[in-house]
C-alpha positions as CSV (number, residue, x, y, z in Angstrom):
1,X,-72.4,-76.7,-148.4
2,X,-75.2,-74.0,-149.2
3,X,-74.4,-72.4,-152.7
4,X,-73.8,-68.9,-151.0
5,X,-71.1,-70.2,-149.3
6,X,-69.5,-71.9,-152.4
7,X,-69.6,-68.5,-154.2
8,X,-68.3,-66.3,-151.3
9,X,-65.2,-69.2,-151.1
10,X,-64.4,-69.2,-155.0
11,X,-64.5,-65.3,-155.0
12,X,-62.1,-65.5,-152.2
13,X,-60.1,-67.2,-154.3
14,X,-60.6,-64.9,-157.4
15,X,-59.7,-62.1,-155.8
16,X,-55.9,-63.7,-154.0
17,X,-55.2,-65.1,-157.3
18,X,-55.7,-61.5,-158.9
19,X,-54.1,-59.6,-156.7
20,X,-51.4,-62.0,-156.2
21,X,-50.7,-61.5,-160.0
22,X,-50.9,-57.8,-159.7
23,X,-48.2,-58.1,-157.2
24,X,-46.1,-60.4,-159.3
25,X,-46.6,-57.5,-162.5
26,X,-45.4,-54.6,-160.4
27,X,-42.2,-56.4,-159.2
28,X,-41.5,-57.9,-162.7
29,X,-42.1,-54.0,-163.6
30,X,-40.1,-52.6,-160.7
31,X,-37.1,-54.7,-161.5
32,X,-37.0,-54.3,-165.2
33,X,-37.1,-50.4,-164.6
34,X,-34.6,-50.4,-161.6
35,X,-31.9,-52.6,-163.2
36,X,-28.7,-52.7,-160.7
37,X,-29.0,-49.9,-159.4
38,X,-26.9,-48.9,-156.0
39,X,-28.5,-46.3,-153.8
40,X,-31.2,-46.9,-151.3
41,X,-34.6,-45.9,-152.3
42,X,-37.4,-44.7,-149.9
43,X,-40.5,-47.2,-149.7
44,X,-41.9,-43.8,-151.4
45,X,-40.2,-43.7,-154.0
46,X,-40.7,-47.4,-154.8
47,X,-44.2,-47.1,-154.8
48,X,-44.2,-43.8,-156.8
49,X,-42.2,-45.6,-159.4
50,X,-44.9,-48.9,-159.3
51,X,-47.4,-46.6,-159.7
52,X,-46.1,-44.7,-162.4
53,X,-44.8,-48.4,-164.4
54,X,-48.7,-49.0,-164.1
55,X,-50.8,-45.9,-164.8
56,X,-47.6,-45.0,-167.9
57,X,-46.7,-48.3,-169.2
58,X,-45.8,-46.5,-172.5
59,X,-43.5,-44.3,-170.9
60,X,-40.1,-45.3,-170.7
61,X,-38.3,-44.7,-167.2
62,X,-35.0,-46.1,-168.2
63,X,-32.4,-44.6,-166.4
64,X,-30.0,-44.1,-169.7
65,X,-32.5,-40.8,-170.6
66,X,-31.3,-39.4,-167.0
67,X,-29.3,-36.2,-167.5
68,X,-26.1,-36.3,-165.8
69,X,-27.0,-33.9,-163.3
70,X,-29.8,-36.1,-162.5
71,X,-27.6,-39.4,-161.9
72,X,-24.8,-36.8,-159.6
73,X,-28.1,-35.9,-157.3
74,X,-28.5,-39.5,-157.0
75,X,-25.3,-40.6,-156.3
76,X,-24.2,-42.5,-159.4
């Protein structure tokens, strides 16, 4: 096999292995911040919320700081 074509296979690789552990972050992330929570999201909102557990990390998103006027628009 010609050496371009070794390196063109192995950066393949790289590049599922990375953003297959990108994928597995955001969900570990997504599930930690959404506990058991009831309603139905939008696919929006879930990816407004991965977005924010990655560009934020040091923000905290816990839904105990919710005001309770936030968790009666929500349904809870």
């Amino acid at each position: 096999m010609k050496k371009p074509a070794k390196v063109a296979i192995i950066s393949g690789i790289a590049v599922a292995i990375v953003i297959s552990a990108l994928a597995i972050t955001i969900h570990l992330r997504q599930s930690a911040i959404e506990g058991n929570e009831q309603r139905q999201e939008t696919a929006s909102e879930k990816i407004n919320e991965a977005i924010n557990a990655i560009t934020k990390p040091n923000e905290t998103n816990s839904e105990a700081n919710e005001s309770p006027q936030q968790r009666a628009s929500e349904g809870k």
